[in-house]
Each structure stands twice: as C-alpha cells, then as structure tokens.
C-alpha positions in Angstrom: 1.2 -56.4 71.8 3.2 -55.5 68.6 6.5 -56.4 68.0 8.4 -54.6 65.6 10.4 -57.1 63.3 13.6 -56.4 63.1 15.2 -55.3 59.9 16.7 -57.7 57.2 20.2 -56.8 55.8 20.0 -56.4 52.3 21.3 -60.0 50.1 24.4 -59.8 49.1 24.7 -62.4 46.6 23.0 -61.8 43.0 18.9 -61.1 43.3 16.9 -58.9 41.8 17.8 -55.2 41.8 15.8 -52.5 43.2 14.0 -50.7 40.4 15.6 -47.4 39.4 13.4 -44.3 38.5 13.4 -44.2 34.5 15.0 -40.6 34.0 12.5 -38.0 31.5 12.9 -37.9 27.6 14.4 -34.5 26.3 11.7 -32.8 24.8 11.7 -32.9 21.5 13.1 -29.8 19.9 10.1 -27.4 19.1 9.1 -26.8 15.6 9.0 -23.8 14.7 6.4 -23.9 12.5 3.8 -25.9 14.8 3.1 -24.3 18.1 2.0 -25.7 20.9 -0.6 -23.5 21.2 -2.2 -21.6 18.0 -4.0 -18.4 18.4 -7.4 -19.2 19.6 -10.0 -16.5 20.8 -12.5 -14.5 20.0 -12.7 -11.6 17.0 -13.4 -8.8 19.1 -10.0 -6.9 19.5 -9.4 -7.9 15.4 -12.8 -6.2 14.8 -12.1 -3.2 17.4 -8.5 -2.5 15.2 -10.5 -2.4 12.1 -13.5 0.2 13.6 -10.6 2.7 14.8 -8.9 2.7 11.4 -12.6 3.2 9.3 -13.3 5.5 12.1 -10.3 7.9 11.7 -10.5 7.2 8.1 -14.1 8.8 8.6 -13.3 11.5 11.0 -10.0 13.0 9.4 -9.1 12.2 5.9 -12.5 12.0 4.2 -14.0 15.3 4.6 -13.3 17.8 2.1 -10.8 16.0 0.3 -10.3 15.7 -3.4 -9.0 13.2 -6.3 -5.1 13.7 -6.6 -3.2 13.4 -10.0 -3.0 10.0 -9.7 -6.7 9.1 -8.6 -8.6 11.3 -11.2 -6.4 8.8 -14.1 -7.3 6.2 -11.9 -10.7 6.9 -11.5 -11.6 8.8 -14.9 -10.6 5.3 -16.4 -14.5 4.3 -15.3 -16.9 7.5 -14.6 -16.3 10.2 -12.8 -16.3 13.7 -14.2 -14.2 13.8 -17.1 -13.2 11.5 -20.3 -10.2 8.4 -19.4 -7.1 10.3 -19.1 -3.7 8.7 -20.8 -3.1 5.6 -18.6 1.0 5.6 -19.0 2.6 1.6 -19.4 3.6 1.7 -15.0 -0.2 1.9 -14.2 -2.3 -1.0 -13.8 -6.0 -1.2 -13.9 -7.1 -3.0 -10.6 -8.4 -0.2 -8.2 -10.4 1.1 -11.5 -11.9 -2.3 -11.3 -12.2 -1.4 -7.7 -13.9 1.7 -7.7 -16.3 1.1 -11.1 -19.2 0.3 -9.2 -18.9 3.3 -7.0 -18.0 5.5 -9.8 -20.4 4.3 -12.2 -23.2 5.1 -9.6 -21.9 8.4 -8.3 -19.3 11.6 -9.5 -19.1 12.3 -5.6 -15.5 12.2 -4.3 -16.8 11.9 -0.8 -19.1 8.9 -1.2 -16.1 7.2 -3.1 -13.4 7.8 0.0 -16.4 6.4 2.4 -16.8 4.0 0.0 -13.2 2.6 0.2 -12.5 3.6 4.0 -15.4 1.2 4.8 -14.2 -1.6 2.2 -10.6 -0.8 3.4 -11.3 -1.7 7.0 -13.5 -4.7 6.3 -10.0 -6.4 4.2 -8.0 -5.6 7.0 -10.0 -7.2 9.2 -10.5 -9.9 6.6 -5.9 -10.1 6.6 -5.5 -10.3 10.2 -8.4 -13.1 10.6 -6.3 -14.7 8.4 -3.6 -14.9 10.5 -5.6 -15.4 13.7 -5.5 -19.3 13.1 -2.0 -19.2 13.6 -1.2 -16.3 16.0 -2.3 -15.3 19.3 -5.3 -12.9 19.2 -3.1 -10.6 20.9 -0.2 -10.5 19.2 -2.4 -10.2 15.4 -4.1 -7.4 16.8 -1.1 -5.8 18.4 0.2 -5.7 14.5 -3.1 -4.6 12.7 -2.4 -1.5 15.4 1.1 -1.2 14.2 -0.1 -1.0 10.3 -2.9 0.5 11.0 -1.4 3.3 13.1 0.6 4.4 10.2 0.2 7.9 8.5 0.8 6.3 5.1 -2.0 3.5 5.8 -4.4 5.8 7.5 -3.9 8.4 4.6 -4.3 6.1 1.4 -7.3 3.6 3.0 -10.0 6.0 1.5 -7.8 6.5 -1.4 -8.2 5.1 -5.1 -4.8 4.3 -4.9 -3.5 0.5 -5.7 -0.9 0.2 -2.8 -3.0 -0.4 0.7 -4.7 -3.2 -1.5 -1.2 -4.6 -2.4 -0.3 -4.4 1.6 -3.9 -6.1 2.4 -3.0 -9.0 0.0 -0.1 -9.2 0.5 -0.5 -9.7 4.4 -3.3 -12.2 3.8 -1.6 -14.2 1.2 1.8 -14.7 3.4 -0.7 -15.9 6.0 -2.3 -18.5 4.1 1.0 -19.5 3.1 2.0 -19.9 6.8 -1.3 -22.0 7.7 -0.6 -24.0 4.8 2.9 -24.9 6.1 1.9 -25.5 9.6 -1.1 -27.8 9.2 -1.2 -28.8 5.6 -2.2 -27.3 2.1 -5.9 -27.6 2.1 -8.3 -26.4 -0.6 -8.9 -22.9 1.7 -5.3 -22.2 2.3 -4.4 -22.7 -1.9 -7.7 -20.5 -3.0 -6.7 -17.9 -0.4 -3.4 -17.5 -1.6 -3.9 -17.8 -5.5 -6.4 -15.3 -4.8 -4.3 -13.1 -3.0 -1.6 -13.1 -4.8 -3.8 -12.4 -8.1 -5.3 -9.2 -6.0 -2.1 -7.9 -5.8 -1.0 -8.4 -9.5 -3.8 -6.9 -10.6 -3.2 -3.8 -8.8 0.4 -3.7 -9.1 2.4 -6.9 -11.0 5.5 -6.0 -9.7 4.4 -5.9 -6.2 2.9 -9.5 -7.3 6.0 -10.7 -8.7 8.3 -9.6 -5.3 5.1 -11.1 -3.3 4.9 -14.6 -5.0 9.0 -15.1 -5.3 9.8 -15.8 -1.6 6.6 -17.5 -0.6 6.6 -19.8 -4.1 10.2 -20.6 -2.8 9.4 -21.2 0.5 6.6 -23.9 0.0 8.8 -26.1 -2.5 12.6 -25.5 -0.8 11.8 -26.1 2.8 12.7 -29.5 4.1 9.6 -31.2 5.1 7.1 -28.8 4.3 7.7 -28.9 0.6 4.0 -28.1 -1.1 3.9 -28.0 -5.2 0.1 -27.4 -5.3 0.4 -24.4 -2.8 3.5 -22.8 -5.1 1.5 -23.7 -8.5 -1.3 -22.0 -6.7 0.8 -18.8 -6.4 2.3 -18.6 -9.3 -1.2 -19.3 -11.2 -2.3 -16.1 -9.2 0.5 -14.2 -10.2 -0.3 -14.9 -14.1 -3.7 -14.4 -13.7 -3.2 -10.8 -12.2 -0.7 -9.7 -14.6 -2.7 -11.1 -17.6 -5.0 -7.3 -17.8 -1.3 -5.5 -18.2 0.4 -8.0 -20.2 -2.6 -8.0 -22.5 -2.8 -4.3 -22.8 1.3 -4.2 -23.1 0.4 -6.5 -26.7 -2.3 -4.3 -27.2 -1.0 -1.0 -26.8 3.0 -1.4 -26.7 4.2 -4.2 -29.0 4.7 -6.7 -25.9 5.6 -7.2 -22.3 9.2 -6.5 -23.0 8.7 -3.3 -24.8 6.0 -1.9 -21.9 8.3 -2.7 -19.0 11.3 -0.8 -21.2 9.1 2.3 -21.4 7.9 1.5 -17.5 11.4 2.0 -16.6 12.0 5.1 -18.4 8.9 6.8 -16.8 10.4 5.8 -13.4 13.3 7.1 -14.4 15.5 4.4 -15.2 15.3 0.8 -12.9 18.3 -0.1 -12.0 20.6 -0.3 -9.2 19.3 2.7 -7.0 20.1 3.2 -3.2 16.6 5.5 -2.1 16.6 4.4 1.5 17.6 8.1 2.5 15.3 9.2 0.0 12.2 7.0 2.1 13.9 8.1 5.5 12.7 11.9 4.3 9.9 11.2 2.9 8.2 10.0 6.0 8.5 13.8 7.3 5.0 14.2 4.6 6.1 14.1 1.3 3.5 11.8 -0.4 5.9 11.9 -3.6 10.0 12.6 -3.2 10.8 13.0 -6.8 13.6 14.2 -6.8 14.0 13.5 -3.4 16.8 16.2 -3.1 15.4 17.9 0.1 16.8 17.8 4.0 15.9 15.9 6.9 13.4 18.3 7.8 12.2 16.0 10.7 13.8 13.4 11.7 11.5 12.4 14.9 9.1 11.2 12.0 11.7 8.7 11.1 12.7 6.7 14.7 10.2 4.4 14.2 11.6 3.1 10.5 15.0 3.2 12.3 13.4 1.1 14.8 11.8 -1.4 12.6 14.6 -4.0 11.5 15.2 -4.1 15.6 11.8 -4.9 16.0 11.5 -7.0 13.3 14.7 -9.4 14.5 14.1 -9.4 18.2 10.1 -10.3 16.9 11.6 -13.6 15.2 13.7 -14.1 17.9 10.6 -14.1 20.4 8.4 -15.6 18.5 11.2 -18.4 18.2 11.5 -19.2 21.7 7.9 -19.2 21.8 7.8 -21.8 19.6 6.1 -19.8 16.3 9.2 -18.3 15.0 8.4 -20.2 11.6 5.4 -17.2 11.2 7.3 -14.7 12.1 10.2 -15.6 9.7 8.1 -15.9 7.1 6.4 -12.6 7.2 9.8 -11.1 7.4 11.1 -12.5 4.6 8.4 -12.1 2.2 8.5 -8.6 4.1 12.2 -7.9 2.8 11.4 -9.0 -0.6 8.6 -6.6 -1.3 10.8 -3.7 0.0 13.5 -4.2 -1.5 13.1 -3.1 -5.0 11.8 0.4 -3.6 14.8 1.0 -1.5 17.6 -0.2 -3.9 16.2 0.0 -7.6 14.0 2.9 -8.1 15.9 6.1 -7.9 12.8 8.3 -5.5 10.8 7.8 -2.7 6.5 7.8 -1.6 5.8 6.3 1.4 3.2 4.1 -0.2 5.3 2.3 -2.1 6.4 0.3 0.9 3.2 -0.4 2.5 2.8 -4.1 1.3 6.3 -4.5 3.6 5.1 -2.6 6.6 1.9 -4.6 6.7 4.5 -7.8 6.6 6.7 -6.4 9.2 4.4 -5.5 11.6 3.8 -9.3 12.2 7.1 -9.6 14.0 7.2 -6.4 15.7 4.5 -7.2 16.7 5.9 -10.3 18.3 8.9 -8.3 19.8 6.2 -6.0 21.5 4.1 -8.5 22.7 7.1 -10.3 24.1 8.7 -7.3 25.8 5.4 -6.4 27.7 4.7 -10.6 28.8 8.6 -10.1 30.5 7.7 -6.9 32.2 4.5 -7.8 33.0 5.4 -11.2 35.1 8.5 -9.5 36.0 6.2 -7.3 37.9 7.4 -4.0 36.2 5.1 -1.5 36.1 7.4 1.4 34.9 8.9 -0.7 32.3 5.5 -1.7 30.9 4.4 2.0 31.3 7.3 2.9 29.3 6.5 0.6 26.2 3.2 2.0 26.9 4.5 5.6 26.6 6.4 5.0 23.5 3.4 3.1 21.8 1.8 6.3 22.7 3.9 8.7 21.3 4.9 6.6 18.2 1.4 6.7 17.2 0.9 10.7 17.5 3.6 11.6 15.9 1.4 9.5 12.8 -1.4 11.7 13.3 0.4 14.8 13.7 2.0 13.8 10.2 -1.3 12.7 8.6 -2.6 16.1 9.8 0.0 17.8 7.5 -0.5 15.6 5.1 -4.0 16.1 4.8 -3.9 19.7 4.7 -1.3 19.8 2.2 -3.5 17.6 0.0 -6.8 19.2 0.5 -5.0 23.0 -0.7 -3.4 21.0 -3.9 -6.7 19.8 -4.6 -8.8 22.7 -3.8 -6.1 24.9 -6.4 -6.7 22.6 -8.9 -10.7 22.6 -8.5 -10.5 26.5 -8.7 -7.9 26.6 -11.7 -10.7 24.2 -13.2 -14.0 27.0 -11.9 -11.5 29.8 -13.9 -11.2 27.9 -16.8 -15.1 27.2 -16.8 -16.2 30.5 -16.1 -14.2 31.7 -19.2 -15.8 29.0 -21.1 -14.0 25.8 -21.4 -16.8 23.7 -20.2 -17.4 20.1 -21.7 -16.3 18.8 -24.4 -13.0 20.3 -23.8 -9.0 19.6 -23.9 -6.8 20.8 -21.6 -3.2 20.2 -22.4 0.2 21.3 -20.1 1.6 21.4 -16.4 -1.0 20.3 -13.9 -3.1 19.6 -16.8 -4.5 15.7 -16.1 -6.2 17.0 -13.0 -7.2 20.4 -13.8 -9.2 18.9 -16.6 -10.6 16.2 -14.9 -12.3 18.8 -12.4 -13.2 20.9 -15.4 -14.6 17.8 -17.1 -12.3 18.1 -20.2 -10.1 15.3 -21.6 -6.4 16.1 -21.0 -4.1 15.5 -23.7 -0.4 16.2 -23.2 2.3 17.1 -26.5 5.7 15.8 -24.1 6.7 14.2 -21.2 5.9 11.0 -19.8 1.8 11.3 -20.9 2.8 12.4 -24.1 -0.4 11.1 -26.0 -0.8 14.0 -28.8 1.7 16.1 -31.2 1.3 20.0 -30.8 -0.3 19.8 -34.7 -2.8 17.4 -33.7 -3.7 19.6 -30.9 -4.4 22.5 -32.8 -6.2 20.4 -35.5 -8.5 19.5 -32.2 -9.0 23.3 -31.3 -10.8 23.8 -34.5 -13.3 21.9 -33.3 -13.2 21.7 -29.5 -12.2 24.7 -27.1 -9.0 23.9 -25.7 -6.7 25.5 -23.1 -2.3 24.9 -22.5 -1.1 25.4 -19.0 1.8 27.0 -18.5 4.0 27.1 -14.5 4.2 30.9 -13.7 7.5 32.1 -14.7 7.9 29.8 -18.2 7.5 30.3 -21.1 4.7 29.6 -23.2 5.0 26.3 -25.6 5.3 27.7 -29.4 1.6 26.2 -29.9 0.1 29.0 -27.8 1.3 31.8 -30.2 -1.3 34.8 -30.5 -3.5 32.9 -27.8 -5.8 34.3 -25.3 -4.6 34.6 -21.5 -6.8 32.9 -19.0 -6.5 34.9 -15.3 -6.0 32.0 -13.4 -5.8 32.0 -9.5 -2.9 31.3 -7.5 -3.5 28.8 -4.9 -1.2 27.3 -1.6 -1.1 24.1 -2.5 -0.4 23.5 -6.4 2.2 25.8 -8.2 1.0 28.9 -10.0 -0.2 28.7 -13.5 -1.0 30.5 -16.6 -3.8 29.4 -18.8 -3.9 30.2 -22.6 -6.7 29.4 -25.0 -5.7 28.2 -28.6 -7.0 30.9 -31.2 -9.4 28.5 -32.7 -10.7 27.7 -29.3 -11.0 31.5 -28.4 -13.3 32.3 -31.4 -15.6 29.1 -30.4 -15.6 31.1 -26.4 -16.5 34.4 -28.1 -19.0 32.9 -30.5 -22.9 31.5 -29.9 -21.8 28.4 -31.4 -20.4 26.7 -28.2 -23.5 26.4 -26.4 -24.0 23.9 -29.2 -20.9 21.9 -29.2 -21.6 20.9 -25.4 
C-alpha cells in the first residue's frame, strides 16, 4: 500500500537557497546598418521591373521619334548625319562615348533609342541587384517601380541624354557604398563604386561631384564603419570621370577654372537660386522651363513630388524599426545632395536634372510603401491595402498620361525640324553645307550641314567668317517668324519654309554667295 510521506517544513536556519530563474538580457540595440535579415530571394520580380520599363520604352516612346537639340550635339559628336556640332563648356562627352558604337554602325534614330532602351533596362536591373544584397527583394523592386514609373525616366531611357545614366550610377554606387558599410569594404564593393562614381562623372562631373561628397563622407566620418580605401575609391572615380572635361577645359578654355566660369554663364549665372517652383511646373510636361515663367497649369502632376519628402522620412523611419534604417538613410542623404544644386543654384527647371535623386529616393519610399501595406496586410485591412493599391494606381497613370504629352509634343518639334531641313534641301542646301541662326543646330543636323552660330551661347563663328564660308559652301541663316533678319543676310534669297506645331516658325535666307552656287551647275560638284 502507498503511503504518502508527509511534507517537510522548509529549514529555517541558513542552507542553500532555492535557485532563482536568471531573468533575459536586453537585446542588444539593433544596428542599423546590419539587419537581421538581408534581402535574400530570387531575381525574378528585379528582372520583371526591368522588362516593363524596356517594354514601354519599346511600345511608346521609340516609334517615330527624333534627335532633340540636345541629342543631335550629342550624337553628331560621333556619326550620325551631320558634321560635330559646337559642344558648349556645360556638356560632357560620356553618352557620345555611349552611343559611338551604335552611331558609328548606323544613321538610324530608331535603332539608336532601341538600342539604349534595351541597354537602359539591363543597368537598371544591373542598380537594383545591387542593392538586393542588402534589401528585401520586395522592397528593391517596389522602388525600381517607383523610378521606373516616372514620366521623366520612362521618357529619357531611349534617349542619348546623360541624366538616366547619372540616376543608374548614382543608385548603384550609393548601394555599394551601403554593402560596403554593412559587411565590410571588399575588393567588389570598392570597384563598383569607383566605377560608379566614374560613370557618372563622365557623363555629368557635377552630378559626380554632389554624388561622391556625401558617400566619401560617410565611409570616413561614421563611427565604427570608418573605410579610407572605400572613400579613396570614390574620389579616384570622381577624377577619373572628370579627367575628359578637365582635359578639354585646358584644351579648349585655358583651364578648369575658366570653363566652369563660362559653364555658369551659359546656365545663366550659378548662384544662389530657389527653382523648386520652377521643377513643381515643370513636371506638368515641360522637358525644359527656361524661363520657367509659366502657371501651374496642372497641379495633379505634381502630388506625388509633394508627397516624396513624406515618403522619404516615414521610409527611414520604417526601415529603422526594421532594423535597415542605415540603407535607407543613406540613400536619402546622398539623395538630398544630388538635388540640391538643381533646386537652389540654377535659376530654371527640366525634370531630368533630378533624376539621379529620384532614383535615390525611391529607396525609402519604397520602404514607407512596403511598410504601410505589411501593417494593413496583418492588420487584416483589405480596404486600406486596396487604397494604397488605388493610389499606386493612379500615381502611375497620371505618368503615362504625362509621357503621352510629352511624346507628342516631342515627336511635332522634331518632325518641324526634319521638314524645315527637307525645304532647305529641296532648294539646294544639301551636304557640305552651313546652317547658321534660331533652331539652327538641329535643323542642320537633319539636313546634314554643320551648324555654325555668330551669337549666343554656341557662338563658334563671326558674321565675316561666315560669309567668307559662303563663298565656298552654300549656307543658309534662320530667322524666328516675326524678327528681323541679322545684317549678314542683306540682299539674300528667301527660303519658303513650312510652319510646323511643334517648333516655332521660321524664315530661311540663303547668303548671296551661297544663292549663286544653288543656281549654278557647280554645286553638284562641291557635294
């Protein structure tokens, strides 16, 4: 039979006491730099991002479009269909080392914009891989859909135009920089920056200079991350891409110091320069607001830029408290610093100009985003998450609807200037030829003449020189309808030329010598 034992009183002299249950360590504070959990997963949705932006590249901007202004300088630099036009002291030469290989092998615009859509999509895909060490899959993609779904990226990816290139470099060169400081300079994360950085300088130096001043000062100033080879790796990029310019400023302009004066006085002066109003209106279309002295004619094109500095805060903010606000931080900073000399030094506005910060920003809105639809999603929300789903939606039409205006804009200012060029032709002006006056550097460039301009800021000839080249070459002077004609064309020939939508109305007038070359049999032998 059991007997229970009965139950001893506890001692209550000294003895050994009863073992007390240890309590748990505070977690250690979380750094922000070193999640707990870095962005694994596969490539797919990176990959899909960069399909939809080739594809709409492909499907809306490509077909029938022509060379603006600034591409046929650009690209006349290194084929084409016309002789290098004046390349003024802002301009740098990296997209013409970008698009020589096309160029050289073909004159067609359209292979060159599927050229550069395609090469476009591939480096965004190649920036946001980048970043996918260090990110969520999720929340890189939800940002390569943010740039991506911008009018001003969509519209300049098939463009020979410097500033996507700047945004692509710029994104991929901040996200080395964060890898470096999470897990450690290696020999990857100081080649990709230098490289990046030097990508950028080449195409623009100032954008290279704004790019490699946070980020060089991030990677020696922050406490326990500091990392000299990663900022002598930037700042070596940054020479290396400015070396082309600075040696043509030596070249060409007496020095560095003298081609950055005369840079500033193209722009208009560099100084201190409040155009955030200026970019607010711009976003309505206007690929150039110069002056920027129109209304607010839409300001539902403008929410979202209103929107991003809310995005971008409550993105570090999330992004904090999920342990990777260090990323986040980072790309807003270095995102800041590469706006800031458009909004508050340069006295007009092109949405382009501040690409290399959207592609920065979007990496903590893209946090914010992410975050709100995780809280609505486990709060088990469905209208709130439909409702970030709605405004996703309608963000991103109101970029198409604006891309679709600003394509059609572009396509009429480019056909004008192709049929100004066919008028000039037809009457004779046909290769070797000078055009010289308004409109002139692309009109000539589709006519396949050199442009050479007596004032302004391509001023490259004086009105005697000009003449002295019309006794020898047929050349035409471009005059806006409604002005008068400069004292070179005196007892010239009037060109009809036609009046198109898109460029402004012009009047073309051949110089005398030039005329008697038309009317001759000898020009068949100066082509």
């Amino acid at each position: 039979m059991h007997v229970p034992q009965p139950v001893r009183p506890a001692p209550s002299g000294p003895g050994p006491a009863a073992p007390v249950p240890a309590r748990p360590r505070p977690a250690p504070p979380t750094d922000s730099l070193r999640p707990a959990a870095p962005g694994k997963g596969s490539l797919l949705w990176l990959t899909a991002v960069a399909m939809a932006f080739a594809a709409v590249q492909l499907g809306f901007v490509v077909p029938g479009s022509g060379l603006s202004w600034d591409e046929t300088v650009y690209v006349s630099q290194v084929g084409g269909n016309a002789p290098p036009a004046f390349f003024s002291a802002p301009r740098a030469r990296g997209i013409t080392y970008m698009v020589a290989p096309a160029a050289a092998l073909t004159a067609s615009t359209t292979m060159l914009r599927i050229c550069l859509a395609l090469l476009s999509a591939a480096g965004l895909l190649v920036a946001l891989g980048i970043w996918r060490k260090v990110l969520p899959v999720p929340v890189v993609a939800v940002a390569g859909v943010l740039f991506a779904g911008l009018w001003p990226t969509l519209f300049y990816g098939p463009a020979a135009m410097p500033n996507l290139w700047c945004a692509l470099g710029s994104l991929a060169a901040t996200g080395w920089v964060v890898r470096a400081l999470r897990g450690g300079a290696g020999r990857a994360e100081v080649i990709g920056a230098g490289a990046a950085v030097a990508l950028v300088a080449l195409m623009r130096p100032a954008d290279g200079f704004w790019l490699a001043l946070p980020t060089a000062v991030l990677v020696v100033l922050l406490p326990g991350r500091r990392l000299p080879g990663m900022c002598a790796a930037l700042l070596a990029g940054l020479a290396a891409g400015c070396a082309p310019w600075a040696a043509e400023a030596y070249a060409h302009y007496g020095g560095v110091a003298a081609r950055l004066h005369r840079a500033g006085e193209i722009q208009g002066g560099l100084g201190w320069n409040i155009a955030v109003d200026d970019h607010l209106r711009a976003l309505a279309g206007r690929t150039l607001c110069r002056p920027c002295d129109i209304g607010w004619e839409s300001p539902a094109t403008a929410v979202w830029w209103v929107v991003l500095p809310l995005l971008t805060l409550g993105g570090v903010l999330a992004a904090r408290r999920a342990g990777r606000g260090g990323a986040a931080l980072v790309a807003a900073v270095t995102g800041a610093s590469l706006a800031l000399p458009y909004l508050f030094l340069v006295g007009y506005a092109a949405p382009r100009f501040l690409l290399p910060a959207y592609a920065l920003l979007s990496v903590p809105a893209a946090e914010c985003v992410a975050h709100l639809f995780t809280r609505t999603r486990r709060a088990r929300r469905p209208t709130g998450a439909a409702l970030l789903a709605l405004a996703l939606a309608a963000h991103l039409t109101v970029q198409f609807l604006v891309l679709s205006h600003v394509v059609r804009v572009s396509h009429a200012t480019t056909s004008d200037f192709a049929s100004v060029a066919r008028a000039l032709n037809r009457a004779g002006l046909r290769p070797p030829c000078v055009v010289s006056g308004d409109q002139a550097v692309p009109v000539a460039y589709y006519a396949g003449c050199a442009s050479r301009q007596t004032t302004g800021h391509d001023r490259s000839v004086t009105p005697q020189a000009l003449r002295a080249t019309a006794r020898h070459v047929p050349t035409a002077v471009l005059v806006q309808e409604g002005n008068d004609p400069p004292a070179l064309a005196d007892g010239t020939r009037t060109v009809p030329l036609p009046s198109g939508s898109g460029a402004r109305a012009l009047r073309g007038y051949l110089l005398p010598t030039s005329a008697a070359h038309l009317a001759g049999t000898t020009f068949g032998r100066l082509r």
